[in-house]
C-alpha positions in Angstrom: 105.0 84.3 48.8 103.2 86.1 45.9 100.6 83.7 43.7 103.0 83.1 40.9 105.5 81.8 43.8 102.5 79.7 44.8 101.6 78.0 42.1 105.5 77.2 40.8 106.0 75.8 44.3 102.8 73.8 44.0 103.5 72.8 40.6 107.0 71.1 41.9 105.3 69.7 45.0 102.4 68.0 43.5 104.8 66.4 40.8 107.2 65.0 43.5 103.8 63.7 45.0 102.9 62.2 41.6 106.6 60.8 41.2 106.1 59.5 44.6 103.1 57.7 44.5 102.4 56.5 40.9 99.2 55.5 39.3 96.7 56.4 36.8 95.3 60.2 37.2 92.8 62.0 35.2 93.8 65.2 35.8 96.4 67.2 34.1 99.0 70.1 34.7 96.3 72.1 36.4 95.2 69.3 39.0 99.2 68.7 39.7 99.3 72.4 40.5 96.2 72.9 42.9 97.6 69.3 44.5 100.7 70.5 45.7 99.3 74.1 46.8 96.7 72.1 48.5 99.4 70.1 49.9 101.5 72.7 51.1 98.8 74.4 52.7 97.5 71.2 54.3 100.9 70.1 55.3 101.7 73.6 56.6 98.8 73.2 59.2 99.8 69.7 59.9 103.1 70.9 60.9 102.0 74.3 62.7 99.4 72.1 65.1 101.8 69.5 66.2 104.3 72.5 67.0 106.5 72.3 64.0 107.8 74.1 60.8 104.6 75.5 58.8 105.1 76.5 54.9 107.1 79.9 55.2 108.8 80.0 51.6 111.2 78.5 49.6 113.1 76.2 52.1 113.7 72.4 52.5 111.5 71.8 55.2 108.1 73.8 53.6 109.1 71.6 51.0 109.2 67.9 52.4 105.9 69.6 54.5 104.1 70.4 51.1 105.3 67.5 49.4 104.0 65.2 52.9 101.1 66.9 52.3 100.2 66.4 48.5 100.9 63.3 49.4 97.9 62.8 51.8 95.6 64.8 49.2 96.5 62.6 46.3 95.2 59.4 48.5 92.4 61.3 49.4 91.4 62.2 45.7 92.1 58.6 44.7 90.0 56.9 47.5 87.1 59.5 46.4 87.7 59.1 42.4 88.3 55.4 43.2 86.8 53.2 40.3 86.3 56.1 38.2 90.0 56.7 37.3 90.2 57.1 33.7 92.1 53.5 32.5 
């Protein structure tokens, strides 16, 4: 997949993630983005060592694994930001 490929797919990925688990953020459009292509990289690895379907493109599976993966990096960003999450 080219970069603009990248970050369209990471733009839908880290909004399911946001849709999925709610809350108060303080990042924007650009943090939503680098979530989900942080997600689908880190959910692509996830699934490649425990023997399963890595991100290959545009396909329903590198989507739940992108999506399963913003998911872990927006708890991870959360527990780190914690308190300092804008109100």
């Amino acid at each position: 997949m080219g970069i603009l490929s990248w970050i369209i797919f990471g733009l839908i990925a880290g909004a399911v993630a946001r849709l999925i688990m709610p809350g108060r953020d303080p990042g924007g459009l650009l943090l939503t983005i680098l979530l989900g292509i942080g997600g689908a990289i880190t959910g692509g690895l996830i699934a490649a060592a425990l023997g399963g379907h890595g991100v290959t493109g545009f396909d329903t599976v590198s989507f739940i694994v992108s999506i399963g993966g913003a998911l872990i990096l927006l708890g991870i960003y959360r527990a780190l930001v914690g308190d300092r999450l804008v109100a």
